[in-house]
Each structure stands twice: as C-alpha cells, then as structure tokens.
PyMOL Python script that loads the backbone (N, CA, C, O; Angstrom):
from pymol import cmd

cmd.read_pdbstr("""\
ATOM      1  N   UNK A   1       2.110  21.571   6.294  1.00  0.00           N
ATOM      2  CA  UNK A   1       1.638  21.206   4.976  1.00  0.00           C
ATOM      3  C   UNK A   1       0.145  21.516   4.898  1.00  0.00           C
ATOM      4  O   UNK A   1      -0.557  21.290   5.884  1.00  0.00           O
ATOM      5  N   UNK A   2      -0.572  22.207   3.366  1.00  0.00           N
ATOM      6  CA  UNK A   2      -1.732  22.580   3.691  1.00  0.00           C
ATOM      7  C   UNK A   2      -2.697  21.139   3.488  1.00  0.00           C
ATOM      8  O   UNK A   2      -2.190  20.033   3.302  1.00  0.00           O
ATOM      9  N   UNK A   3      -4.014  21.363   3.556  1.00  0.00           N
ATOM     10  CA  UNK A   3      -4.818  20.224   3.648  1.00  0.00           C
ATOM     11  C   UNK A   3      -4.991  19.572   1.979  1.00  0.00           C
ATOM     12  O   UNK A   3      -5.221  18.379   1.784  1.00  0.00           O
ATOM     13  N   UNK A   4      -4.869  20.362   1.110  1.00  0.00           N
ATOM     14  CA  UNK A   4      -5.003  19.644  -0.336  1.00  0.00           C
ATOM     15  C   UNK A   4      -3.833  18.884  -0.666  1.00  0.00           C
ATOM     16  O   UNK A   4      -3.819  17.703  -1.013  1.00  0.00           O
ATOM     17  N   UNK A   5      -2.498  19.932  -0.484  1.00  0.00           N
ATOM     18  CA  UNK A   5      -1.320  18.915  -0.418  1.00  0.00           C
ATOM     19  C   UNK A   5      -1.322  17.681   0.406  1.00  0.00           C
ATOM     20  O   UNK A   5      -0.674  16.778  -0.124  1.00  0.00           O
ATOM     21  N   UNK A   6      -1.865  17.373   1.561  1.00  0.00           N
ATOM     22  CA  UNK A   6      -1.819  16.248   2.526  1.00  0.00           C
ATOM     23  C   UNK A   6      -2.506  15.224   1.858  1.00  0.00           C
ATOM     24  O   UNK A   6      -1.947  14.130   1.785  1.00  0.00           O
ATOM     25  N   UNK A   7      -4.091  15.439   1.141  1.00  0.00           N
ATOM     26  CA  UNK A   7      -4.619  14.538   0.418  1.00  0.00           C
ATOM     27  C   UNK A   7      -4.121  14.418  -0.758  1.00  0.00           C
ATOM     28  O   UNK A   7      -4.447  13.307  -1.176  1.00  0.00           O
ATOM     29  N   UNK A   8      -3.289  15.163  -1.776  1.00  0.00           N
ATOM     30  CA  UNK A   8      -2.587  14.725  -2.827  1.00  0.00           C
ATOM     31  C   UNK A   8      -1.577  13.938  -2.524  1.00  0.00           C
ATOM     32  O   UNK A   8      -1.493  12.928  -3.223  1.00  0.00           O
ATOM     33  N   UNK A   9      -0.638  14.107  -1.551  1.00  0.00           N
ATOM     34  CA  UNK A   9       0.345  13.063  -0.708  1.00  0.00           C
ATOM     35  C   UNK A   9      -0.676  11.825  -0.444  1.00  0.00           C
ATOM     36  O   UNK A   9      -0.747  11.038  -1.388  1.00  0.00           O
ATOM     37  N   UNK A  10      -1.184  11.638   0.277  1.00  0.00           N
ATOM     38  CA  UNK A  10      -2.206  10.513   0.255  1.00  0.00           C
ATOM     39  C   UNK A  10      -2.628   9.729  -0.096  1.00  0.00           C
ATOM     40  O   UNK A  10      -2.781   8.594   0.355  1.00  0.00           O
ATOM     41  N   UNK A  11      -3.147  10.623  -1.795  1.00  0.00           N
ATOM     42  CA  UNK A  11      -3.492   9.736  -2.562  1.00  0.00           C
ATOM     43  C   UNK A  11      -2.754   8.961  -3.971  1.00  0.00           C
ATOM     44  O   UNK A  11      -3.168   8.196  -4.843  1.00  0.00           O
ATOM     45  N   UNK A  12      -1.271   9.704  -3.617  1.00  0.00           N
ATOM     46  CA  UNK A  12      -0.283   9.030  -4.197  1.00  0.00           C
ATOM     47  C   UNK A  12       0.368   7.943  -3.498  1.00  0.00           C
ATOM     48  O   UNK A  12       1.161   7.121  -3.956  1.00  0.00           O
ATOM     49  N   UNK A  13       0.032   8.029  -2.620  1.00  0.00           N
ATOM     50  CA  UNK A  13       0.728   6.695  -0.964  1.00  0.00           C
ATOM     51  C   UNK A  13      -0.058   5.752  -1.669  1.00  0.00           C
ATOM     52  O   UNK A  13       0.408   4.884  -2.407  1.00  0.00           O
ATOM     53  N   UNK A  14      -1.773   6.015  -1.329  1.00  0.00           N
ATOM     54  CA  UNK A  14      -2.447   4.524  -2.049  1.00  0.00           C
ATOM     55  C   UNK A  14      -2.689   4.531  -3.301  1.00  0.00           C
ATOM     56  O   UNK A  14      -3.781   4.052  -3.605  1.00  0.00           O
ATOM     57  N   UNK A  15      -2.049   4.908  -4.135  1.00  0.00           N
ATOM     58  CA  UNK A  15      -1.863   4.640  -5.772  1.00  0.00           C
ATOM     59  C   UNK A  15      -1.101   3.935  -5.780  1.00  0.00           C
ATOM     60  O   UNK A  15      -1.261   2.812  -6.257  1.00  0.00           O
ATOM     61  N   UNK A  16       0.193   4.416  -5.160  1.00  0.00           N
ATOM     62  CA  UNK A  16       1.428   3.170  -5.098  1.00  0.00           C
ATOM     63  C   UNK A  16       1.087   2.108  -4.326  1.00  0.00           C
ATOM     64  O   UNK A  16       1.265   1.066  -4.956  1.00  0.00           O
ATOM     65  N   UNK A  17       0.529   1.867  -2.852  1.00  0.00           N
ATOM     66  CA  UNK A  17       0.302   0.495  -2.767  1.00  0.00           C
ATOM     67  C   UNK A  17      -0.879   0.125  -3.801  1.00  0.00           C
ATOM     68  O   UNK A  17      -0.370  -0.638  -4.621  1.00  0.00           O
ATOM     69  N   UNK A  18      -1.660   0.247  -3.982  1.00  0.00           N
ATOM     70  CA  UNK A  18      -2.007  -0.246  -4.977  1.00  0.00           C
ATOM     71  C   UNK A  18      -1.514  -0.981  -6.009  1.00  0.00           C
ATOM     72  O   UNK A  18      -1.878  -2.132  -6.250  1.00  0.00           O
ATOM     73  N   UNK A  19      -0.594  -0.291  -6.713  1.00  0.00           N
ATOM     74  CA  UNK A  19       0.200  -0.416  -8.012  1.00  0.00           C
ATOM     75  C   UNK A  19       1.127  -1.919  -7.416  1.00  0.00           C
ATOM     76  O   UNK A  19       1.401  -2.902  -8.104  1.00  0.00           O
ATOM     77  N   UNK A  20       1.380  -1.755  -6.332  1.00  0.00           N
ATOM     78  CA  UNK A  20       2.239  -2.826  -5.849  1.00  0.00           C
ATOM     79  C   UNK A  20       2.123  -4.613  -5.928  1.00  0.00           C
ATOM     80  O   UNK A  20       3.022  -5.449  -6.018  1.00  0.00           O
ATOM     81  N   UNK A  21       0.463  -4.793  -5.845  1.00  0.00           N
ATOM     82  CA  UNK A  21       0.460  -6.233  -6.230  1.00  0.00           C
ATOM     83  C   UNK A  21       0.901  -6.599  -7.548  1.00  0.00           C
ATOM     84  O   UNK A  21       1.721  -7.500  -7.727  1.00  0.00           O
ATOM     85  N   UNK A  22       0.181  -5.671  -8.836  1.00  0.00           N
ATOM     86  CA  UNK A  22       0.797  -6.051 -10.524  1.00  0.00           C
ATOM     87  C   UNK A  22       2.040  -6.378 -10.235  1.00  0.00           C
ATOM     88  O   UNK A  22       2.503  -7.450 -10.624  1.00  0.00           O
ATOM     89  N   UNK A  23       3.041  -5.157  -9.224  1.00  0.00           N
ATOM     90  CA  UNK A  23       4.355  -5.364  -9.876  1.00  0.00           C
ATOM     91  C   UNK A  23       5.166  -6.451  -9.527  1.00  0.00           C
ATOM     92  O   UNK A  23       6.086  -7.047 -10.087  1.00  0.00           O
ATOM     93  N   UNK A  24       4.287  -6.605  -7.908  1.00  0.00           N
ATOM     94  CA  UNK A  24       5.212  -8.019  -7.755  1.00  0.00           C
ATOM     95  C   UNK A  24       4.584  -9.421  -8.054  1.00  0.00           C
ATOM     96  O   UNK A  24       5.156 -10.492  -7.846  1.00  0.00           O
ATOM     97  N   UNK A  25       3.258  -9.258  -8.602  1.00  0.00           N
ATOM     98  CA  UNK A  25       3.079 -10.547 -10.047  1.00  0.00           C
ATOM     99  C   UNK A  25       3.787 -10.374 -11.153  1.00  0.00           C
ATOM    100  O   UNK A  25       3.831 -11.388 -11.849  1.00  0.00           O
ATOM    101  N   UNK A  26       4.515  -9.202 -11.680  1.00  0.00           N
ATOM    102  CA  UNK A  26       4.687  -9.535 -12.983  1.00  0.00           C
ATOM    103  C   UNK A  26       6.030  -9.113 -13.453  1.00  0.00           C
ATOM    104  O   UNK A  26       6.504  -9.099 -14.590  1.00  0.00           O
ATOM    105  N   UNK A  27       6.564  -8.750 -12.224  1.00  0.00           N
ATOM    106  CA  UNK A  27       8.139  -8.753 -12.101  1.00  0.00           C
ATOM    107  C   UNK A  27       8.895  -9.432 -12.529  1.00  0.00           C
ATOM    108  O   UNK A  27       8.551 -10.577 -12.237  1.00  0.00           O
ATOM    109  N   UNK A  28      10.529  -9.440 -13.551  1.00  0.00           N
ATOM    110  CA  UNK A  28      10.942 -10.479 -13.652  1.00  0.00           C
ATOM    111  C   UNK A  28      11.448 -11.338 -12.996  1.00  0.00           C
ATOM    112  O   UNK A  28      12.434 -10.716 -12.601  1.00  0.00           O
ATOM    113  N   UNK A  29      11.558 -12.589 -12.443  1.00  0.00           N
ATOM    114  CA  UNK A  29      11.891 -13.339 -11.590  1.00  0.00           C
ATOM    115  C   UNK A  29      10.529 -13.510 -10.486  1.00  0.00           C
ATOM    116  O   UNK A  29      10.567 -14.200  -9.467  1.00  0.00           O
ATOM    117  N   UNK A  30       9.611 -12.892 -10.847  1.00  0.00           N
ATOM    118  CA  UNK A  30       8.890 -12.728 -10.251  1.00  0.00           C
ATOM    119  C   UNK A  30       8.416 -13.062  -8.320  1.00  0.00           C
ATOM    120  O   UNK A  30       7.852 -13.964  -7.700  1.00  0.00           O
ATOM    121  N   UNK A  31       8.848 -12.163  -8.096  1.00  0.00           N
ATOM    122  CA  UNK A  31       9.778 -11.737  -6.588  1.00  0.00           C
ATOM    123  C   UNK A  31       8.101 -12.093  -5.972  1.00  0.00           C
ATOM    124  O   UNK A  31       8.200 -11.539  -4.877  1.00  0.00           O
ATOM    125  N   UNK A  32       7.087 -12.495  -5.997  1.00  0.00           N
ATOM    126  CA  UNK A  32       5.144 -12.451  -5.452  1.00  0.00           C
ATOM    127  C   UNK A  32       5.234 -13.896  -5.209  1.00  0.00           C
ATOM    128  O   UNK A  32       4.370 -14.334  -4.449  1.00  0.00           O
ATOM    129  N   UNK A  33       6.211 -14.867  -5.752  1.00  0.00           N
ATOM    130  CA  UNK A  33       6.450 -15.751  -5.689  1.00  0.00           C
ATOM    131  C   UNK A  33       6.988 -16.724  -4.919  1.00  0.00           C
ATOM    132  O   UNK A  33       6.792 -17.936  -5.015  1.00  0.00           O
ATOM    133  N   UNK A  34       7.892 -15.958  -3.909  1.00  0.00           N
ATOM    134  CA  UNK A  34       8.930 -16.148  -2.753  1.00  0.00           C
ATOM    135  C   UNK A  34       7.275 -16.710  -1.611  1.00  0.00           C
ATOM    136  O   UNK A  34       6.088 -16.394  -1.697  1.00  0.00           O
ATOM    137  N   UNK A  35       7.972 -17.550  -0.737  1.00  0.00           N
ATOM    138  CA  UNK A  35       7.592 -18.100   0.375  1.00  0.00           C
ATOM    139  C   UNK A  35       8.000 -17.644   1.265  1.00  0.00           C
ATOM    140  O   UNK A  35       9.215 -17.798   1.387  1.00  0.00           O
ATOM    141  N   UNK A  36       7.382 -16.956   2.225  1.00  0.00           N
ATOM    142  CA  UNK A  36       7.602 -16.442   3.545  1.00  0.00           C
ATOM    143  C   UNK A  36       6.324 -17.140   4.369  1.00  0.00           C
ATOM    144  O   UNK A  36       5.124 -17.106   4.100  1.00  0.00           O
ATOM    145  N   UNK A  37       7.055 -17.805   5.507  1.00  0.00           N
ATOM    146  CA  UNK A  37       5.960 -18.756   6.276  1.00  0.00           C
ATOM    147  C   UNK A  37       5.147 -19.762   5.603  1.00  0.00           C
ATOM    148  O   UNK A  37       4.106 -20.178   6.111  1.00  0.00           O
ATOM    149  N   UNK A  38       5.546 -20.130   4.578  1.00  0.00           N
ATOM    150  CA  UNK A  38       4.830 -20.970   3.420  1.00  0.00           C
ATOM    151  C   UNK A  38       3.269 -20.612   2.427  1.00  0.00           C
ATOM    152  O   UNK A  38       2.363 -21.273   1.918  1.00  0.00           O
ATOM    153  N   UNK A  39       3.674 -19.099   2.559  1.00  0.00           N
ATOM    154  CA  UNK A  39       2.561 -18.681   2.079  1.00  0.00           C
ATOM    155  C   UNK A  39       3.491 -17.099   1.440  1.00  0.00           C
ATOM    156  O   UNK A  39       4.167 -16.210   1.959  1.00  0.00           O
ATOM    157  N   UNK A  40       2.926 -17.518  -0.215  1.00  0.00           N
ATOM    158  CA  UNK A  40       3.653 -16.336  -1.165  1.00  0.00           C
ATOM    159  C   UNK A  40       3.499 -14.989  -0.808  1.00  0.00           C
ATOM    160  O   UNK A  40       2.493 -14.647  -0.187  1.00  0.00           O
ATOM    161  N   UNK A  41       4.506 -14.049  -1.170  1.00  0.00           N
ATOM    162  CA  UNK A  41       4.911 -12.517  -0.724  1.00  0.00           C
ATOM    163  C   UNK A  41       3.879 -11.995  -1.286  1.00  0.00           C
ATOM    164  O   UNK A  41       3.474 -11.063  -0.592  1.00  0.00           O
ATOM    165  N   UNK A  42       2.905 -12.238  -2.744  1.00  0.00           N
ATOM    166  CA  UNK A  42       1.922 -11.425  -3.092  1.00  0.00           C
ATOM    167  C   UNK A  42       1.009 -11.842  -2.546  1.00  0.00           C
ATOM    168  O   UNK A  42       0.022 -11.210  -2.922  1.00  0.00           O
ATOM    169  N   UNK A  43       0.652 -12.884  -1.547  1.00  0.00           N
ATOM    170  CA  UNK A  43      -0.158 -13.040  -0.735  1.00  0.00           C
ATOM    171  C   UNK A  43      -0.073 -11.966   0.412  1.00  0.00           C
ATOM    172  O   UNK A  43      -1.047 -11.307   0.774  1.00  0.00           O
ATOM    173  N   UNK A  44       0.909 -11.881   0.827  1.00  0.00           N
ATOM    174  CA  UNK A  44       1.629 -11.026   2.037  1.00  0.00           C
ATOM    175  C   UNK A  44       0.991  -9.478   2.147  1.00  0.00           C
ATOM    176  O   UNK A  44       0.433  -8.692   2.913  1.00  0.00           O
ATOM    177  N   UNK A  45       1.717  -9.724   0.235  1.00  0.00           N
ATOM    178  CA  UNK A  45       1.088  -7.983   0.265  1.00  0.00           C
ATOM    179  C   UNK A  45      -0.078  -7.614   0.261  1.00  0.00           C
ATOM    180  O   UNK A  45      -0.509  -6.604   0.816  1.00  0.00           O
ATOM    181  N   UNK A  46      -1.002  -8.809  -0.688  1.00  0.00           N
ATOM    182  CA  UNK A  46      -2.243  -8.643  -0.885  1.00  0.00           C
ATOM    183  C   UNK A  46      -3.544  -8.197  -0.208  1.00  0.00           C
ATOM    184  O   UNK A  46      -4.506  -7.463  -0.431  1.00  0.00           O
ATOM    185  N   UNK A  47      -2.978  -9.187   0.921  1.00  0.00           N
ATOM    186  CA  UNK A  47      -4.056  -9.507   1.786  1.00  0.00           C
ATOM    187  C   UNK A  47      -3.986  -8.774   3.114  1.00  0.00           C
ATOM    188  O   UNK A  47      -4.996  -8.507   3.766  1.00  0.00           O
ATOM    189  N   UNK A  48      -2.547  -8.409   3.549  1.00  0.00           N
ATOM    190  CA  UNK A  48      -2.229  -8.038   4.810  1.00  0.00           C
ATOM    191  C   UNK A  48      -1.375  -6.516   4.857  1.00  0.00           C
ATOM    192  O   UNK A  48      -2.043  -5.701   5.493  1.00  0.00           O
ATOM    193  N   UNK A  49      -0.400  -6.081   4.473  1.00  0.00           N
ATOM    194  CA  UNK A  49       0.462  -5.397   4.313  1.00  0.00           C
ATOM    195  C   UNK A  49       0.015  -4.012   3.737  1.00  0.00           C
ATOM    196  O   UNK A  49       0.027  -2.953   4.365  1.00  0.00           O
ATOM    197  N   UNK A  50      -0.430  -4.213   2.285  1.00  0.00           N
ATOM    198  CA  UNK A  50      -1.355  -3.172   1.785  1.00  0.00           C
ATOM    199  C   UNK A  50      -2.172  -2.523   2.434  1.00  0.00           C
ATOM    200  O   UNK A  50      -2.217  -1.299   2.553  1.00  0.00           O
ATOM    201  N   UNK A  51      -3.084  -3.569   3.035  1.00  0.00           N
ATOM    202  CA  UNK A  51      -4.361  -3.145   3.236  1.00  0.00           C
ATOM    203  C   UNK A  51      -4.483  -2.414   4.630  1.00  0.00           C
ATOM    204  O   UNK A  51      -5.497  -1.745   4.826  1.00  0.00           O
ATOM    205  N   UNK A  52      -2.917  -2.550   6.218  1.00  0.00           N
ATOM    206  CA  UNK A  52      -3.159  -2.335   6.866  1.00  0.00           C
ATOM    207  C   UNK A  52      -2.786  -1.060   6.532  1.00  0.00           C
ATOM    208  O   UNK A  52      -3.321  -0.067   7.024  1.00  0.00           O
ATOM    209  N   UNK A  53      -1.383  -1.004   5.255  1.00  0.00           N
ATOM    210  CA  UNK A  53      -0.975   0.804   5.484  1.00  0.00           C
ATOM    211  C   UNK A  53      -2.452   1.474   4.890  1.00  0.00           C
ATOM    212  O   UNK A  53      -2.894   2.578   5.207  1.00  0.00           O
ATOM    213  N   UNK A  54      -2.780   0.966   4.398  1.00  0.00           N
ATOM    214  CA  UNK A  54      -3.726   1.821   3.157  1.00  0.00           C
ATOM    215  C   UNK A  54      -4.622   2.578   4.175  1.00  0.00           C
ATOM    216  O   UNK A  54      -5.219   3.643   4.013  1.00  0.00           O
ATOM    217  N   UNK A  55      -4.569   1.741   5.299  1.00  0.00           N
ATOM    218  CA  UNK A  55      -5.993   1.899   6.587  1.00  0.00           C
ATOM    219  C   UNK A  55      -5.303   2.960   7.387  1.00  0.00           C
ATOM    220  O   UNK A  55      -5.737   3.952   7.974  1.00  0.00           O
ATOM    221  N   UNK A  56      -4.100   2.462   7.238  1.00  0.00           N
ATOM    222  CA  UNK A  56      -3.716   3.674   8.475  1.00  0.00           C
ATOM    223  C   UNK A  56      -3.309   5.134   7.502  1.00  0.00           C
ATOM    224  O   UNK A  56      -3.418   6.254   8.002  1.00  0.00           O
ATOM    225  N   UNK A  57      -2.850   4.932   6.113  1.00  0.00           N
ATOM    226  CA  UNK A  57      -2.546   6.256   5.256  1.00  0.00           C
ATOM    227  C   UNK A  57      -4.218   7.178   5.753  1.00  0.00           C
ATOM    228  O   UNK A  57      -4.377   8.264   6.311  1.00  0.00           O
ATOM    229  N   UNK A  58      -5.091   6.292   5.313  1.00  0.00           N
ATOM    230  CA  UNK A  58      -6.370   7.049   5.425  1.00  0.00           C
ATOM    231  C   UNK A  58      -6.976   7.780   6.439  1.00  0.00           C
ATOM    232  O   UNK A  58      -7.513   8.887   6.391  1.00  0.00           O
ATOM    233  N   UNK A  59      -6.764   6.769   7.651  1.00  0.00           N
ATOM    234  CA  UNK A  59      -7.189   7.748   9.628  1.00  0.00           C
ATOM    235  C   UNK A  59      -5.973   8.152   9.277  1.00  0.00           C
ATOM    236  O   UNK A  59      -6.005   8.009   8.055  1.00  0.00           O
ATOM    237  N   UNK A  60      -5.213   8.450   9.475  1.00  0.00           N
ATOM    238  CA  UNK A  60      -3.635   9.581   9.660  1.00  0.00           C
ATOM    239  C   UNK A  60      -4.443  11.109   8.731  1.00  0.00           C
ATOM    240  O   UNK A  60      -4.574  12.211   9.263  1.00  0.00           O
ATOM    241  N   UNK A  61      -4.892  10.765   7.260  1.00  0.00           N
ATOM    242  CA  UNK A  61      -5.001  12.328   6.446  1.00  0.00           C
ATOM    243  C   UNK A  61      -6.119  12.204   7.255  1.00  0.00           C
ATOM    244  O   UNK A  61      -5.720  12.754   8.281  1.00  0.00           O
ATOM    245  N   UNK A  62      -7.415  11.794   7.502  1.00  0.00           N
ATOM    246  CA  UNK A  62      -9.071  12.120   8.102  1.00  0.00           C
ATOM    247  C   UNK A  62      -8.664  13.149   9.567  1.00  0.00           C
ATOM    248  O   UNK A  62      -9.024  14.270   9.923  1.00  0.00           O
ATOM    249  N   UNK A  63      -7.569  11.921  10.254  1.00  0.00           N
ATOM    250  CA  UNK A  63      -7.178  13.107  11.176  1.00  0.00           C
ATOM    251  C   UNK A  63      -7.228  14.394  11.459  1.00  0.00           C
ATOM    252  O   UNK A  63      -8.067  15.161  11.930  1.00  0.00           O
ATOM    253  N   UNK A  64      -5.949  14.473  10.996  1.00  0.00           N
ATOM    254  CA  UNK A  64      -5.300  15.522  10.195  1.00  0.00           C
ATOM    255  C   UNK A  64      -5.761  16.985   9.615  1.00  0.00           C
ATOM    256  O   UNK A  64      -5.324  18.136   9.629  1.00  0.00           O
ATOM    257  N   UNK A  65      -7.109  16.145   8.999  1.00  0.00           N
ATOM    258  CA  UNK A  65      -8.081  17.069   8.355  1.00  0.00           C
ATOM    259  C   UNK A  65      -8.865  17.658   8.786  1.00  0.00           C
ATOM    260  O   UNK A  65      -9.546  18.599   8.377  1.00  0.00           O
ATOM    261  N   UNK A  66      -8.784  16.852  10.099  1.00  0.00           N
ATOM    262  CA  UNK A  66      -9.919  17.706  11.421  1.00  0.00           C
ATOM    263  C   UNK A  66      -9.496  19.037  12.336  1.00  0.00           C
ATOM    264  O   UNK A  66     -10.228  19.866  12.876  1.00  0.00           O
ATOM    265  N   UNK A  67      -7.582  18.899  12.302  1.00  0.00           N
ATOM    266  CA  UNK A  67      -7.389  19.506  12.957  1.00  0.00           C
ATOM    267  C   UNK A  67      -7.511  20.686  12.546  1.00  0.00           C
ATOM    268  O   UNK A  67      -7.287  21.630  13.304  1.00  0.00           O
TER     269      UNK A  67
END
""", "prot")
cmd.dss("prot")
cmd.show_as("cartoon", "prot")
cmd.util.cbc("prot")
cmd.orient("prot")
C-alpha cells in the first residue's frame, strides 16, 4: 500500500474512533450507559479504549512511513 493511501486509511481509523463516543451517547437505548466493572461503556471508550487504538493507529502509520 502506498504512503498517502496508508495515511488516508489512518485517518479514517481515527475519524471513526472518534465519531464513536456521540454514538454511543446518543444511541437509542443508549448502549454508553451499560456498566462494565461499575463504571459506564462511554466511560470505557472515552477514556481508555479510544485513546489506546488511536495511539497505536498513529506509531503503526509514523512507522510505516519511515520505512
């Protein structure tokens, strides 16, 4: 894959996590709401989940980009 495609892949990976806290606040039934370990799923995502892929989407393309 060339290097512009890798960062357009990329930067559609963290658009969508991104996009991901709204949807699971404002989902119907609103699924951000659920308790896992007594602490809510949009907490989950918010704080932890997102942020580790987002970290690793980013060193994976920087990589990548070196080679």
């Amino acid at each position: 894959m060339s290097v512009p495609r890798r960062r357009r892949a990329a930067i559609v990976a963290l658009l969508v996590l991104l996009a991901g806290a709204p949807l699971l606040a404002l989902a119907p039934a609103v699924p951000g709401a659920v308790r896992v370990a007594g602490v809510s799923l949009l907490w989950w995502y918010s704080a932890l989940v997102a942020p580790v892929l987002a970290t690793g989407i980013a060193i994976a393309c920087l990589v990548r980009d070196r080679e």
